[in-house]
C-alpha positions as CSV (number, residue, x, y, z in Angstrom):
1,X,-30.1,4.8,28.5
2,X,-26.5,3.6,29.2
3,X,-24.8,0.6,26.9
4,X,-24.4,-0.9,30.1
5,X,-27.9,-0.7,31.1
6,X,-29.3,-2.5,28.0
7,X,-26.8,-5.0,28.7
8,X,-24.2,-4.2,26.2
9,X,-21.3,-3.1,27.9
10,X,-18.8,-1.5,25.6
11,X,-15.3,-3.5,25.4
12,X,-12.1,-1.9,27.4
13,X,-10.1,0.2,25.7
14,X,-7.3,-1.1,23.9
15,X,-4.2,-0.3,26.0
16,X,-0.9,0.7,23.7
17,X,2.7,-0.4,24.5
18,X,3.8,1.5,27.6
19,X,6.8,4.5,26.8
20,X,9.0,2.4,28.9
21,X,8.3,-1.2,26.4
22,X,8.8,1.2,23.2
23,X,12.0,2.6,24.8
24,X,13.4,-0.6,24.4
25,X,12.3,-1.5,21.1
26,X,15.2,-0.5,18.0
27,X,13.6,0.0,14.8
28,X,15.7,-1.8,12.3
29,X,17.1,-0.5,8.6
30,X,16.2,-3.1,6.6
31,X,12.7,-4.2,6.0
32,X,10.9,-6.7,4.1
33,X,6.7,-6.9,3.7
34,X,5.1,-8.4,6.8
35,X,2.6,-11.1,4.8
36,X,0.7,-12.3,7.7
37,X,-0.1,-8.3,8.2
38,X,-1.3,-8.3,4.8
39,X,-3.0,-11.3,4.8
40,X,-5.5,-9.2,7.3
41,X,-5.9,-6.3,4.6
42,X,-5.5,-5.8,0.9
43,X,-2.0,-4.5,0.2
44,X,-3.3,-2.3,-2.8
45,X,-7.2,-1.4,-3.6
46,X,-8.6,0.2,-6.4
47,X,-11.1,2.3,-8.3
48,X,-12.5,4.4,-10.9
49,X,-13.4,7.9,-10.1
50,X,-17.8,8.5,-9.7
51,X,-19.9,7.5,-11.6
52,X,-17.8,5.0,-12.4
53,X,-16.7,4.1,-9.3
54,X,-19.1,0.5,-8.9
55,X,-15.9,-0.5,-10.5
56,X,-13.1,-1.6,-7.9
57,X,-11.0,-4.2,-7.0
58,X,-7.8,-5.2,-5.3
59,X,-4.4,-6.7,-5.8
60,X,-3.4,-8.4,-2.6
61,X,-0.2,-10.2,-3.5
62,X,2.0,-7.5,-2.9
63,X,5.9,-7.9,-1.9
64,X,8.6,-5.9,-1.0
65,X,11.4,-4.4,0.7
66,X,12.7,-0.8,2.3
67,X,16.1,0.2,3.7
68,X,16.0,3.5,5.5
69,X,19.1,5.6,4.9
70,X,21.8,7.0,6.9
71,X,20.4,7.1,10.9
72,X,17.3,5.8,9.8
73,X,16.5,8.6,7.5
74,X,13.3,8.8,6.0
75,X,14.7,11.2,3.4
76,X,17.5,8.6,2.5
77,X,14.8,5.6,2.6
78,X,14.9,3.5,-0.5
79,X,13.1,0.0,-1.7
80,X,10.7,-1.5,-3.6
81,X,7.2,-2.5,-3.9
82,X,6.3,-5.6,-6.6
83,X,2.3,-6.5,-7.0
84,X,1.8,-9.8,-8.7
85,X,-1.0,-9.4,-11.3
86,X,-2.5,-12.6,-11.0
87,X,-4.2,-11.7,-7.4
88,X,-6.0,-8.7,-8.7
89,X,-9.5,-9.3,-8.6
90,X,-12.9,-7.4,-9.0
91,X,-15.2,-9.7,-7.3
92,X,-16.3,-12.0,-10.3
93,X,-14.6,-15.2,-11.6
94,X,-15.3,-14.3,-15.1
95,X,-14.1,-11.0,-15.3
96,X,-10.9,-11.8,-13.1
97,X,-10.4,-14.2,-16.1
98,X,-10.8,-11.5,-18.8
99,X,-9.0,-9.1,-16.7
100,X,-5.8,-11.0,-15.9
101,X,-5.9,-12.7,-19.6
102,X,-6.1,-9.6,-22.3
103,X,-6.1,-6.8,-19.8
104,X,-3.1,-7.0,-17.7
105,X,-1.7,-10.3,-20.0
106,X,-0.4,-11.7,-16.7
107,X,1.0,-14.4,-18.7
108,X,3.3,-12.5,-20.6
109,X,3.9,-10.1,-17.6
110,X,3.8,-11.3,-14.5
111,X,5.1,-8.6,-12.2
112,X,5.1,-4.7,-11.7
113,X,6.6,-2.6,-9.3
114,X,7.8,0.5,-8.1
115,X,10.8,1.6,-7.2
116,X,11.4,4.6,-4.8
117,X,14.0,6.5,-6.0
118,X,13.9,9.5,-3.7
119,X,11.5,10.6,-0.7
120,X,10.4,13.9,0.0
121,X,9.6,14.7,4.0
122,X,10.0,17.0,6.4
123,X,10.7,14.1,9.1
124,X,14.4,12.9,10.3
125,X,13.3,8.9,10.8
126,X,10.1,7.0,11.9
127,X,9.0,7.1,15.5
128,X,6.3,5.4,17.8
129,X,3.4,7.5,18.2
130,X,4.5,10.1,14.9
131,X,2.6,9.5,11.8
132,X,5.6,10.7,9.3
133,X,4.0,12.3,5.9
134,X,6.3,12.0,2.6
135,X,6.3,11.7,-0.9
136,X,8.0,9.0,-2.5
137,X,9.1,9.2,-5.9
138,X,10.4,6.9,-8.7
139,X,9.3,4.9,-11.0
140,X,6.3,2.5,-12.1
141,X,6.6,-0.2,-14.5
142,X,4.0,-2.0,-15.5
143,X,4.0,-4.7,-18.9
144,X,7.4,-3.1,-19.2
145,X,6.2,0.4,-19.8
146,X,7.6,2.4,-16.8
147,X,6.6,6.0,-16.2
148,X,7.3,8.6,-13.4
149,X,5.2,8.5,-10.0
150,X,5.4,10.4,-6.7
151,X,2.9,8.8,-4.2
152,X,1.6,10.7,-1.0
153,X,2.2,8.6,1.9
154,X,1.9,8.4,5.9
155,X,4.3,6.5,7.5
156,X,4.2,5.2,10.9
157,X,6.0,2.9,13.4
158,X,4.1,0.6,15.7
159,X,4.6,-2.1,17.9
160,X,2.9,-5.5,16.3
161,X,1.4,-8.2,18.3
162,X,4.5,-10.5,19.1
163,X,5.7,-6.8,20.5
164,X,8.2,-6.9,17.5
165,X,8.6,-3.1,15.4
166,X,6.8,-2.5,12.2
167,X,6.2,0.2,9.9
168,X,3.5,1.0,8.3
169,X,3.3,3.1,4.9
170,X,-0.3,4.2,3.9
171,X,-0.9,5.7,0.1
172,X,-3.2,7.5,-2.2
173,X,-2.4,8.2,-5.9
174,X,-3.8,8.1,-9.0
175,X,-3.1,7.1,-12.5
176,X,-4.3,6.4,-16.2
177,X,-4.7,3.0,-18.3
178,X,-4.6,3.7,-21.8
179,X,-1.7,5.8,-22.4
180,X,0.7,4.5,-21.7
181,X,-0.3,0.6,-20.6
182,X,-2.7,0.4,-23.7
183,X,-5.6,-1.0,-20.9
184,X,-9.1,-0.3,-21.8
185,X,-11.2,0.4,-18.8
186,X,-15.3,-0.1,-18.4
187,X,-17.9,1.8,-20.7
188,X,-18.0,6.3,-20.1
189,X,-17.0,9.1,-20.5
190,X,-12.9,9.8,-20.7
191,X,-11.0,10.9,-18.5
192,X,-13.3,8.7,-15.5
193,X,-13.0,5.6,-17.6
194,X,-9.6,5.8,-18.0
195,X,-8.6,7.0,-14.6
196,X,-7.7,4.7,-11.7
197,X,-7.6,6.0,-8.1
198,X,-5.3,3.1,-5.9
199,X,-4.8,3.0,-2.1
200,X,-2.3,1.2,-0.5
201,X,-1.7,-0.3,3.2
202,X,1.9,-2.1,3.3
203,X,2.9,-3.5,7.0
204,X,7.0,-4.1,6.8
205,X,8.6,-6.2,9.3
206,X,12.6,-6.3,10.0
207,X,14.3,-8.1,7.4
């Protein structure tokens, strides 16, 4: 039995932008966080490796900015990403509260960031239709301890609903509390309760 014959058609097809309409579109250099994008999505998600992993959250105040080098290089792209504490948030009042207060002391520090201080990729610059793979690298500073991080990313250019250009960088890394941030994390065994495993989704508009 068809969809259609139970009386549930399926919905068209999406149609993309046409070659000719992204032919005409010029992908800027300078790029700043697209909040009404991330308003739709949380910017950065969270959670502790199985069987820990009932634990997870999300911070979704995240801003930021990217400049892509020389041509629009990917290789020469350089900016940075800052997550406001305060919106981090497991899903229960109380523990936000205990969280943001003598975990992350957002009081005391009320930003952290990363800044990308070199990508890796085997892409020239980001295209329509090309999902670009890179590496960024730099540094992570969180309650001003800042350590080395290289993040695994896809990034890809799209056309966004007011047929302006985006980009779109999408991330997977990991990383641990207690040494060197001196942040606790829920009752087991070590390393799963002291391991986080974060995913991002940033949407950049032109600056």
């Amino acid at each position: 039995v068809s969809w259609e014959a139970l009386g549930l058609p399926l919905p068209p097809k999406p149609e993309g932008a046409s070659a000719e309409a992204l032919a005409n579109v010029q992908l800027a250099r300078e790029w700043t966080i697209d909040e009404a994008a991330q308003d739709r999505r949380p910017a950065v998600q969270f959670t502790f490796p199985a069987p820990l992993d009932a634990y997870s959250g999300e911070a979704s105040s995240v801003s930021g900015s990217l400049t892509l080098g020389e041509g629009l290089s990917i290789q020469g792209m350089r900016g940075t990403f800052v997550a406001d504490p305060a919106s981090v948030t497991m899903g229960e009042p109380d523990l936000d509260a205990a969280i943001h207060a003598s975990m992350l002391e957002v009081a005391d520090y009320p930003e952290s960031f990363f800044e990308i201080e070199r990508v890796e990729t085997e892409f020239d610059q980001p295209a329509f239709g090309t999902v670009a793979a890179a590496v960024l690298h730099g540094q992570f500073t969180m309650k001003v301890q800042s350590i080395p991080l290289s993040v695994p990313v896809s990034l890809e250019a799209f056309l966004g609903d007011d047929g302006e250009p985006r980009l779109s960088i999408d991330g997977r890394w990991e990383g641990r509390l207690r040494d060197p941030f001196g942040i606790d994390g829920p009752p087991g065994d070590a390393p799963v309760n002291d391991t986080l495993i974060y995913t991002c989704h940033l949407v950049f508009e032109p600056a």
